[in-house]
VOGU-3710 file (C-alpha; in Angstrom, 3 decimals, decimal comma):
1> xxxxxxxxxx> 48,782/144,557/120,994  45,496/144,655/119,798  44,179/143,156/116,709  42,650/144,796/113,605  38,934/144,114/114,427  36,869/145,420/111,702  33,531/147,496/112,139  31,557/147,401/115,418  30,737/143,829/116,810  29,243/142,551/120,245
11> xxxxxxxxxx> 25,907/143,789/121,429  24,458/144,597/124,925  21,777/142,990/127,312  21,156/140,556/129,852  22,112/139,782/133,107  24,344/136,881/134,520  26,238/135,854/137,185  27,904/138,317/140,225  30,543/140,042/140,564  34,196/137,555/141,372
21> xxxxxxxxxx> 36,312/139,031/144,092  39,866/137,829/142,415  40,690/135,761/145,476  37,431/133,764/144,448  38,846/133,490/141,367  42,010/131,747/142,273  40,470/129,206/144,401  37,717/128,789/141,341  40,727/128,049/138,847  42,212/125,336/141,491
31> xxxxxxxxxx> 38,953/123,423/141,904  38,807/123,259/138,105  42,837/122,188/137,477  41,016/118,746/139,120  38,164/118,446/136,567  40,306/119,438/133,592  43,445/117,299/134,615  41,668/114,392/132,504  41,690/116,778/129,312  45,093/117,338/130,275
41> xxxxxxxxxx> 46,506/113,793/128,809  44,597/114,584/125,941  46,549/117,147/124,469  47,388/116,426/120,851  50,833/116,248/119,437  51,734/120,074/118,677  54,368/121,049/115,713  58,278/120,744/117,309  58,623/124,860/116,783  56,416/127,750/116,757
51> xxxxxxxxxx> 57,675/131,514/115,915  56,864/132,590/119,643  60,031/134,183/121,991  60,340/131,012/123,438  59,362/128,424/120,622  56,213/127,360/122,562  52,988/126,897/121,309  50,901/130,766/121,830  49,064/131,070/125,060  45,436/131,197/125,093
61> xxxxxxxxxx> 44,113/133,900/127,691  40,213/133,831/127,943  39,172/137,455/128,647  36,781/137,541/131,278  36,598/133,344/130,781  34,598/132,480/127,763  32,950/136,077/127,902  31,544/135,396/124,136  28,899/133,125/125,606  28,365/134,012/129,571
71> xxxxxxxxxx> 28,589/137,676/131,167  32,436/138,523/131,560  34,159/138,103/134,374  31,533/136,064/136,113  32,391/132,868/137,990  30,203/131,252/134,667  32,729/132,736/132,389  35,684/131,253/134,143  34,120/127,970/134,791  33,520/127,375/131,535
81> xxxxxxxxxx> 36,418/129,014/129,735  38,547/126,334/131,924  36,248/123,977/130,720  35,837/124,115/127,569  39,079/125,304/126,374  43,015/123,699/126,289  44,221/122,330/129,537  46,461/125,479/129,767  44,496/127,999/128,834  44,690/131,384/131,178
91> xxxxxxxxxx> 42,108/133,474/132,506  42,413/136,923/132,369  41,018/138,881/135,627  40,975/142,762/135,260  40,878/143,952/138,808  39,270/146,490/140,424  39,056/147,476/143,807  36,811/147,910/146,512  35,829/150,535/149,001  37,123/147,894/151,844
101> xxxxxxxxxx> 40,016/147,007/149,619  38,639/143,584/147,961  40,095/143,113/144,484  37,374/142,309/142,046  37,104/141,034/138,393  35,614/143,426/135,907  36,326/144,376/132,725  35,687/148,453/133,080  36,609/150,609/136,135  32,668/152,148/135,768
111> xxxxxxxxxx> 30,451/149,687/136,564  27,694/150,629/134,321  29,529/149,380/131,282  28,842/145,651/132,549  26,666/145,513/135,626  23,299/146,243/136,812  24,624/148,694/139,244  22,701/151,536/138,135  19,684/149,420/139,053  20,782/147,948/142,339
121> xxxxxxxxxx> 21,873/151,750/143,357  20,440/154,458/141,268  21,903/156,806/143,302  25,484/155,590/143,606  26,443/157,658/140,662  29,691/159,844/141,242  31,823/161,874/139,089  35,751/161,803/139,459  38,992/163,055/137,394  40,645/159,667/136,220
131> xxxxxxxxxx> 43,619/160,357/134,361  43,211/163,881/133,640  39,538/163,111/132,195  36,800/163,816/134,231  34,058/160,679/134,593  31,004/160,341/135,546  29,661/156,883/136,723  29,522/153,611/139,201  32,799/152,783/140,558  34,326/149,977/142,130
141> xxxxxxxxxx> 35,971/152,097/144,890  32,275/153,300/145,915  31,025/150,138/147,250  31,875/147,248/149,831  31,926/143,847/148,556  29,224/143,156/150,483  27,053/145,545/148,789  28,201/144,245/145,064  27,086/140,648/145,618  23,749/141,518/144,625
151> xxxxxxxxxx> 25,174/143,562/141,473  24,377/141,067/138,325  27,246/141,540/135,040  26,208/142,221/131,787  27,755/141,044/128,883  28,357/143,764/126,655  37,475/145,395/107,013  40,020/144,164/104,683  43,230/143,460/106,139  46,811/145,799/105,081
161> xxxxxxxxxx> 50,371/143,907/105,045  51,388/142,970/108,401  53,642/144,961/109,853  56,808/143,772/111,510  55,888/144,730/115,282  56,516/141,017/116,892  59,662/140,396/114,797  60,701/143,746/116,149  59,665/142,432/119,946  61,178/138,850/119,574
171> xxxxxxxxxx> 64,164/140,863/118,675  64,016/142,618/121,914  63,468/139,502/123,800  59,826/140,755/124,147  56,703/138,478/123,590  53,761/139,599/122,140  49,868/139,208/123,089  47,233/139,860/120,949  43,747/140,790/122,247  40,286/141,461/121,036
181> xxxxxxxxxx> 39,474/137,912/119,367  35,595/137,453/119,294  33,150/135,190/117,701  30,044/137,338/116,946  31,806/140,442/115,422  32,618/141,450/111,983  36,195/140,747/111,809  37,882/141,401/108,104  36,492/140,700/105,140  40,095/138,686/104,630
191> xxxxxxxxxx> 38,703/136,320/106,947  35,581/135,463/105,285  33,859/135,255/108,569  35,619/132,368/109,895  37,088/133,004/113,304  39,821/130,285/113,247  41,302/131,623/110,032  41,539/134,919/112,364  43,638/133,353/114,840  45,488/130,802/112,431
201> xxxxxxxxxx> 46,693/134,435/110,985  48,637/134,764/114,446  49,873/132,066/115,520  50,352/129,841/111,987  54,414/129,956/112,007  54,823/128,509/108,300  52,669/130,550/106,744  52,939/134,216/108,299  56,408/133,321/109,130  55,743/134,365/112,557
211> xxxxxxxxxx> 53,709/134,055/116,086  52,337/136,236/118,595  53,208/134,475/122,013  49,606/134,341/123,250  46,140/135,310/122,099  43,186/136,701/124,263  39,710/136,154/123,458  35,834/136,247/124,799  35,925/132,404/123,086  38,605/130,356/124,029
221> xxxxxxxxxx> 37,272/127,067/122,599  37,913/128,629/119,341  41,586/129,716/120,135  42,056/126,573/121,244  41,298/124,769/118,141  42,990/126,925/116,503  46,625/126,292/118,054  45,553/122,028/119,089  44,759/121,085/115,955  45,176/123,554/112,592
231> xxxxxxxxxx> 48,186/125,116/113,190  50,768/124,068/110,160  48,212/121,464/108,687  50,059/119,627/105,654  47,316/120,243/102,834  49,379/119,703/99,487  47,502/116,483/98,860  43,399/116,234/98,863  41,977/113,910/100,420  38,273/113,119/98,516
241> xxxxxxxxxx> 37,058/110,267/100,994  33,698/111,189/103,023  32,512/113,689/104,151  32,907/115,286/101,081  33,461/119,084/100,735  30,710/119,890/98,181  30,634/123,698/97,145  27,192/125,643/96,957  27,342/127,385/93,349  30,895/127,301/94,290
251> xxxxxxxxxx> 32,975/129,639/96,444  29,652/131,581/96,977  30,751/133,284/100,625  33,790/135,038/98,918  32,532/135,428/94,806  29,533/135,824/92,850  27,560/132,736/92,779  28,114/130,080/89,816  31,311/132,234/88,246  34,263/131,556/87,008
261> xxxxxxxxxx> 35,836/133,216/89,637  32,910/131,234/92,351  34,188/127,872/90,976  38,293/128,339/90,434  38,645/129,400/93,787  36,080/126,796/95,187  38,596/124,205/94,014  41,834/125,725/95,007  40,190/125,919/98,686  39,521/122,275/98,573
271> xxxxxxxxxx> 36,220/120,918/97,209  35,855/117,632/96,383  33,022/118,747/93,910  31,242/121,665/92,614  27,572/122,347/91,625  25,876/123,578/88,646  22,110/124,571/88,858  21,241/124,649/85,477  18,946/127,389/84,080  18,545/127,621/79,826
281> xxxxxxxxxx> 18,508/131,014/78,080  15,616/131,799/75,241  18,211/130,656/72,838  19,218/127,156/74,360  21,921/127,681/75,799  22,247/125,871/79,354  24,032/128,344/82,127  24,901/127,887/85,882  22,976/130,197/87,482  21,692/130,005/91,661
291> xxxxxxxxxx> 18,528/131,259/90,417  16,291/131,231/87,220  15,263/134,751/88,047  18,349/136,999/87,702  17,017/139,524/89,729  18,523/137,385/92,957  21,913/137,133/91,309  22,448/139,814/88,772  22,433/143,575/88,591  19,799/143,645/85,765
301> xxxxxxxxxx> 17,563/146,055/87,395  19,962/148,743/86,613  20,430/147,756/82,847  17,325/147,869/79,433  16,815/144,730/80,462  14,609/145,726/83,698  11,789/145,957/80,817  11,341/142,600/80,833  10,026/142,011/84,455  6,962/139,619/83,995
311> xxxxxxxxxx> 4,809/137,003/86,356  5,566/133,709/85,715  3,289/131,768/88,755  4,650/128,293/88,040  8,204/129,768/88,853  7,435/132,020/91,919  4,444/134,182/92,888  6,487/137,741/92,603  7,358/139,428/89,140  11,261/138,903/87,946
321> xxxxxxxxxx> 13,295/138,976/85,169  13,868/135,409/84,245  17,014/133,721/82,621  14,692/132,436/79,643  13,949/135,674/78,473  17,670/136,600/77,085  19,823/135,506/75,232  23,138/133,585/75,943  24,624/136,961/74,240  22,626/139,051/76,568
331> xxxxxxxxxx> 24,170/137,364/79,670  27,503/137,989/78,430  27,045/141,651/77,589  29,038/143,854/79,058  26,110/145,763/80,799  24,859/142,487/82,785  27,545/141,456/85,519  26,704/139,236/88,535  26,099/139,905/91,837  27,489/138,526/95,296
341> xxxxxxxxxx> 24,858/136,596/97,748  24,430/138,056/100,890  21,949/135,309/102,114  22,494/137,219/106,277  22,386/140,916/104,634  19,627/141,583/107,494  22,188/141,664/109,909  24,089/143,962/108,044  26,853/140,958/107,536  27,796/141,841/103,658
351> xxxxxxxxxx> 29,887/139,479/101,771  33,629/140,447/99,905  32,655/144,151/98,788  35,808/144,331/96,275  34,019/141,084/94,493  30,494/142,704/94,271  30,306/142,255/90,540  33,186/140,247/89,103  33,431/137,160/87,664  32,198/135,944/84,457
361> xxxxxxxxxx> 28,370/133,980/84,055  29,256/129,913/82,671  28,041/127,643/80,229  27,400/124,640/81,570  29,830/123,031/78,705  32,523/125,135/80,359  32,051/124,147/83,681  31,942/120,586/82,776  35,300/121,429/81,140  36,533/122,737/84,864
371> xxxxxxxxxx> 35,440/120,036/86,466  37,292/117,517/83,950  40,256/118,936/84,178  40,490/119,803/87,966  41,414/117,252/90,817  37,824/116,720/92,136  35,954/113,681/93,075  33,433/115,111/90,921  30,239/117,112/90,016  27,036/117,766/90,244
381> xxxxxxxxxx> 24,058/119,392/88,468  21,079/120,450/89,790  17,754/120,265/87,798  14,796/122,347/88,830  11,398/123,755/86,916  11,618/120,306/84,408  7,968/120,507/84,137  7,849/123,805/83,307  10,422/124,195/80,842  9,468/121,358/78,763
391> xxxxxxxxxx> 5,101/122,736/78,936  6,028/125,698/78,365  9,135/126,770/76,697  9,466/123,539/74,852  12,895/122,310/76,571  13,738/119,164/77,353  16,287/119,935/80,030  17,163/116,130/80,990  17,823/115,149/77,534  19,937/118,372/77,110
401> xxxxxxxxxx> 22,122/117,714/80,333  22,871/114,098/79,048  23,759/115,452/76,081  25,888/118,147/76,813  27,661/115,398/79,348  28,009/113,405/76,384  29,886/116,173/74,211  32,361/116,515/77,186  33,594/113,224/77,107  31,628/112,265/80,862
411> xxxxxxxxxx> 29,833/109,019/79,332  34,073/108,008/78,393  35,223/108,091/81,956  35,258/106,522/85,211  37,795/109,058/87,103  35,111/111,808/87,970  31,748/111,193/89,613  28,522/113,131/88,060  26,068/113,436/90,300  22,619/114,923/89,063
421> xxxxxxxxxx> 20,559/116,520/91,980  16,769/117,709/91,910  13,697/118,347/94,757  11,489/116,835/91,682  11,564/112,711/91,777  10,051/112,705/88,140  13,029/113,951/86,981  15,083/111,081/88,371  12,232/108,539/87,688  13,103/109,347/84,334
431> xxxxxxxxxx> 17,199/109,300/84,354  16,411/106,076/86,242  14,664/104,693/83,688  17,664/105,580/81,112  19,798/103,537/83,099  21,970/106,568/83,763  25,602/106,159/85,057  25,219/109,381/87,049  24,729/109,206/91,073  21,152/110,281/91,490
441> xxxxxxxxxx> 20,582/112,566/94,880  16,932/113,927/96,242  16,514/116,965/97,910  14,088/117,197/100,210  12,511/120,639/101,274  13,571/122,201/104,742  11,439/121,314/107,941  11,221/117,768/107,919  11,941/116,268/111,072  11,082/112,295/109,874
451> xxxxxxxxxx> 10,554/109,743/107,005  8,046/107,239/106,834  9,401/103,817/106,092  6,648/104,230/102,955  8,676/107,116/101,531  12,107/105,584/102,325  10,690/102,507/100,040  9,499/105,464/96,931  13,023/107,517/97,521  15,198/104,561/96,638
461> xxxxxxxxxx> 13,747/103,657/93,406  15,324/106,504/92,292  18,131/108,391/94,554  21,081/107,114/95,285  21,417/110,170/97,788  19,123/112,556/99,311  20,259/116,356/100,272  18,417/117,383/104,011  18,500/120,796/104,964  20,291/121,884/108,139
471> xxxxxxxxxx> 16,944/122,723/110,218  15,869/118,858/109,246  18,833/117,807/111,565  18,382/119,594/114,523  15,293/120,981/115,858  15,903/124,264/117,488  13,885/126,107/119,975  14,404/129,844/119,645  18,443/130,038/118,693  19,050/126,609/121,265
481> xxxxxxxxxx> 19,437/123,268/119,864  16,648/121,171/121,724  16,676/117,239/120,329  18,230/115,734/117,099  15,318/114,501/114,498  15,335/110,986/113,125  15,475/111,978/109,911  19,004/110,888/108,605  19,259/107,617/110,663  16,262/106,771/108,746
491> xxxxxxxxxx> 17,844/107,668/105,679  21,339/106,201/106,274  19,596/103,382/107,699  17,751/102,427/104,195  20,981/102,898/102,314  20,742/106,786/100,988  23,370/108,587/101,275  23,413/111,893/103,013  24,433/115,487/102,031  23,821/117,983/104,739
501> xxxxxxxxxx> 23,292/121,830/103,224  24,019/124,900/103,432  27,187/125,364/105,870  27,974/129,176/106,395  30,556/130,709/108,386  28,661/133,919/109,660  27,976/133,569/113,325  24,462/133,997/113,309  23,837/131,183/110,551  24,664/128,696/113,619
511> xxxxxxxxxx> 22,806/127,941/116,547  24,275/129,450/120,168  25,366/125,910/121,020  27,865/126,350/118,056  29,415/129,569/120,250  29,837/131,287/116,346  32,539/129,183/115,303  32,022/127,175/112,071  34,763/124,607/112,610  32,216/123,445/116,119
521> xxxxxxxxxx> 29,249/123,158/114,144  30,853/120,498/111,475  32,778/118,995/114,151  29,589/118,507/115,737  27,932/117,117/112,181  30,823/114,864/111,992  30,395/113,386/114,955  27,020/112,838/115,633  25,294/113,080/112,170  27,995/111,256/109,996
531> xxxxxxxxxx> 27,152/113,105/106,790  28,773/111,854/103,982  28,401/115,452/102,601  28,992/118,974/103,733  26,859/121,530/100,889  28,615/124,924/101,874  28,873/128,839/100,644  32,734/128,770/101,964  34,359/125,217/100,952  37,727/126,409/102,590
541> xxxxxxxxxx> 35,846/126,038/105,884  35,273/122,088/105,727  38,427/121,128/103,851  40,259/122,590/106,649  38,662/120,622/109,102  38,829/117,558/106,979  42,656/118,078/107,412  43,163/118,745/111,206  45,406/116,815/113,511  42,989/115,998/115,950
551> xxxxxxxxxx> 40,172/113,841/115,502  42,397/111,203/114,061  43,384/110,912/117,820  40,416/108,827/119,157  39,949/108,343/122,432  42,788/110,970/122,676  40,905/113,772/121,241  41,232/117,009/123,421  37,942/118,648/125,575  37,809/121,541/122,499
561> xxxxxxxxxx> 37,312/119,190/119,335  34,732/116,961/121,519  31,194/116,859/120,682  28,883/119,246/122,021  25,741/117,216/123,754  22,349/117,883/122,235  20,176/120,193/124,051  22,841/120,859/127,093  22,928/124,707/126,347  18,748/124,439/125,737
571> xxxxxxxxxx> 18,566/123,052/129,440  20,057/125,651/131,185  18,370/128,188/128,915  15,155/126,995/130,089  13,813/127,486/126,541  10,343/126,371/125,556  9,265/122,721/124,167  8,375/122,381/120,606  5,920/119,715/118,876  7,931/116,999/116,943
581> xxxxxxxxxx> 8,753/118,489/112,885  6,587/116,888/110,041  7,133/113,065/108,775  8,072/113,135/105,134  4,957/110,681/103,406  4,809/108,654/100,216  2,852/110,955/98,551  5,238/113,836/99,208  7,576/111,968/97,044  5,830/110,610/94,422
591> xxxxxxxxxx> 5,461/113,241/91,529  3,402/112,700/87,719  5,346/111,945/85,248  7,368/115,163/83,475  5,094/116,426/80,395  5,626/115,928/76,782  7,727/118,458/74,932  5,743/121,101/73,769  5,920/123,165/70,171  8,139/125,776/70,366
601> xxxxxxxxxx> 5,409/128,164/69,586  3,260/127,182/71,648  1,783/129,884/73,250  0,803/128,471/76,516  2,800/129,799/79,839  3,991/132,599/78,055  5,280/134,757/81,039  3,007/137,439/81,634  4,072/141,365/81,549  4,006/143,279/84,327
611> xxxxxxxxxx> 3,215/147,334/84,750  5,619/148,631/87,064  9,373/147,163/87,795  9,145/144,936/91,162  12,123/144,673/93,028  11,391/141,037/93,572  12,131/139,213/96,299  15,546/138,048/97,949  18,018/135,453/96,672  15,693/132,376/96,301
621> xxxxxxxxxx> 18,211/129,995/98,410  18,642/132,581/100,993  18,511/131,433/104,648  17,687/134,173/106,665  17,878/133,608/110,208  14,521/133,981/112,819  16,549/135,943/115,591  18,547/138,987/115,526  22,090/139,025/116,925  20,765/141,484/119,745
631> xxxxxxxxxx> 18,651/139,163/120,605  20,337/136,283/120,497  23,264/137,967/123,464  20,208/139,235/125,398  18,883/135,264/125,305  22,382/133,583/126,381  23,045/136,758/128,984  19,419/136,428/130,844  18,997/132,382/130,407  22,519/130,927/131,005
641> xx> 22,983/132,090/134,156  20,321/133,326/136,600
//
């Protein structure tokens, strides 16, 4: 049985380590029952029944070994698919065989398909009828074993109603194996590019009310997560204690950013709070929108109001179409409708197509309303362009926001945390000098690698909490994780809390030492960064892991849910050195104060027409990654194994 895999997937490149006669293989997997043996113990406690033929847990079969990281079927692939992976976990060995009758592991009877073999013997080729087709290639049965040692392996969407097929085979007293699980392909949209919610969708007994008996996949470590530790997870109670699940304009992988649709469904997967950027319209009203210019989040290019493109340079240095110059009415027309981020749309990864445009644009009153109502810990709202707005359209936006919390009954209670966010310190200077009740976080911009003890003195005059960017973490050297900054132990270590942002689940959002699975790279932030935050597009994600059986298990926790050491993977890559990331200064922090309120009419900073439409630029928080996926394969296929 295969399983539905979406469009395309994989990529092509590199070379790795030889061919594995499967005698080698066998002796291989009993040298590494001794190294795993310890991982063994360390099993967590699995639910009593599972919907497989024989009530076990599913078995996890690693094609090739961990073939979604290291060529497949090389002695690399096993190793570390043994390794890495449950203590049971099977390898799969398709075998070939040779011209002096050794059986061999490969994964496709023509050796082109994943060797060098056209390059070791260009003129090997031959052409034979295999199963009433005729072929053309580089076959096993050509070649002695001694002649393939020097051959190198390469490594090469919504979902219908499930049918009934392993029902139907339990019935027969026949289990059921599903195949083709991968990290770096585009699996269903259903999924919302989270491999463990793939695999949960086979093997989760309560919920699918049934279980294939055994999975096989290029990445084991993920299948083995899967089945260890998330497999019938009791989640009818939220838990709110640290790290917090904090969404990023709410559901924002599966919905249209900052809708109704964005922030309903951003609680009911789990989030302990949700976010309002705040942008005003040219009639006052204050809106949650990602971006002032609605060119990144709307369709409005396609509707009268594209007329209105103008330059406004102390927003951003392209032409757009700016929330300030319509109306709250104009929003909520029914020609304007919102549009779905797609922050990795250069690798052709496109988020929820049947959500493209739904959802309804908020008032910030309403989404205070949500968040009153709602089991959360809280919210927050995000203030940018302060300076701006109150020079030149005469806005007072910090005055506003405390007012509109005011008319919503905030300043009344004590059950719901506000939290009020901004990259400008004047603007919490001056809710600090209000004596505001609301938690007051920082964010600082990406890149910084350090924070002068001059800076951590300026930040907490005024944050309680500062928000660090992913790449201020971890410095990376190409797509390899090479050293971990001192950034938040300076932070944490001068009393600011820390929010890490922005958590995605696509595959190539993560570094290769994250092997494309989401649930590693928090499990690694967790560990070794201690965030008391997690800012992410897909909140589901992070409440799932806040919920899983096994890192509650301490010095019990299996091999899979362990920590992956900085810079390993970046050692055997061989990748380059890079120069230590910037030190965040005192006078980065320190900002004038906000300007006096100007006259409504005053002319000044009136944005400024432009000719011709622009397109504008992409969505303003869009991350888009430095490496393509090709690249990224060819990098782990060449430098892991040579």
């Amino acid at each position: 049985m295969r399983r539905s895999s979406g469009h395309g997937g994989g990529g092509g490149g590199g070379v790795g380590g030889g061919v594995v006669p499967a005698a080698s293989l066998a002796a291989l997997l009993c040298c590494l029952v001794a190294l795993a043996s310890g991982a063994a113990a360390q099993r967590p406690p699995l639910p009593p029944t599972y919907k497989t033929l024989s009530g076990d847990a599913p078995l996890i079969i690693a094609q090739g070994g961990f073939s979604g990281i290291l060529p497949d079927s090389s002695q690399g692939a096993y190793a570390f698919g043994v390794l890495a992976s449950a203590p049971d976990t099977s390898s799969w060995c398709n075998v070939q065989l040779t011209r002096d009758g050794v059986g061999i592991c490969l994964r496709d009877i023509d050796m082109q398909n994943c060797t060098t073999v056209s390059m070791v013997y260009p003129a090997g080729q031959k052409t034979y009828v295999i199963n009433g087709v005729q072929k053309t290639g580089w076959f096993p049965m050509d070649f002695n074993m001694s002649e393939l040692q020097s051959v190198a392996l390469t490594s090469d969407n919504y979902l219908r109603p499930h049918t009934s097929i392993v029902t139907e085979a339990h019935n027969a007293g026949l289990e059921v194996y599903a195949a083709d699980f991968a990290n770096d392909r585009v699996i269903p949209y259903n999924y919302s590019y989270d491999p463990l919610e793939e695999y949960l969708s086979f093997v989760n007994s309560d919920h699918y009310r049934f279980s294939v008996d055994g999975v096989l996949s290029d990445h084991p470590i993920t299948a083995s997560e899967a089945i260890g530790c998330f497999v019938n997870l009791n989640s009818t109670k939220v838990n709110h204690e640290n790290p917090l699940v904090i969404s990023h304009n709410g559901a924002s992988g599966d919905f249209p950013d900052c809708t109704d649709l964005a922030y309903r469904n951003a609680i009911n997967d789990g989030a302990d709070v949700i976010d309002c950027p705040i942008q005003v319209t040219s009639d006052g009203v204050l809106v949650c929108m990602s971006s002032v210019n609605l060119i990144d989040t709307t369709n409005v290019e396609q509707t009268s109001f594209s007329s209105l493109i103008s330059s406004v340079s102390e927003i951003q240095s392209t032409p757009g179409i700016f929330t300030f110059n319509l109306t709250w009415d104009d929003l909520n027309s029914s020609t304007l409708k919102p549009k779905i981020s797609s922050p990795l749309s250069s690798y052709i990864l496109t988020r929820n197509p049947r959500y493209t445009n739904q959802g309804k644009f908020m008032k910030l009153s309403d989404f205070l309303e949500i968040g009153k109502d709602k089991d959360l810990f809280g919210v927050m709202i995000i203030i940018e362009n302060a300076a701006f707005m109150a020079s030149s359209l005469g806005f007072d936006i910090v005055d506003k926001v405390n007012t509109a919390l005011s008319d919503a009954g905030y300043n009344n209670q004590t059950a719901k945390e506000v939290m009020i966010r901004s990259t400008d310190s004047a603007v919490l200077v001056k809710l600090k000098q209000q004596k505001t009740k609301c938690k007051l976080v920082y964010t600082l911009r990406p890149g910084i690698g350090d924070a002068s003890p001059s800076s951590l003195v300026d930040m907490k005059k005024f944050a309680h909490a500062v928000v660090v960017d992913r790449t201020s973490v971890f410095a990376l050297s190409g797509a390899f994780i090479i050293r971990k900054n001192n950034l938040v132990n300076n932070l944490q270590s001068a009393g600011l809390d820390v929010y890490v942002q922005v958590f995605r689940n696509e595959f190539v959002s993560q570094p290769l030492d994250y092997f494309g699975d989401a649930t590693v790279e928090i499990n690694n932030y967790v560990q070794l960064v201690n965030a008391s935050g997690f800012i992410t597009d897909f909140p589901k994600t992070v409440r799932r892991y806040k919920e899983n059986s096994c890192t509650r298990l301490g010095n019990d926790i299996p091999i899979y849910m362990q920590y992956i050491k900085v810079g390993s993977l970046a050692q055997l890559a061989k990748v380059p050195a890079m120069a230590p990331m910037p030190t965040l200064n005192a006078s980065s922090v320190e900002e004038p104060p906000l300007p006096p309120v100007a006259s409504k009419n005053t002319s000044g900073g009136v944005p400024t027409p432009v000719t011709s439409p622009n397109p504008g630029s992409g969505p303003s928080d869009a991350h888009t990654a430095t490496v393509s996926t090709s690249v990224l394969l060819a990098m782990v296929s060449a430098a892991l194994l040579v």
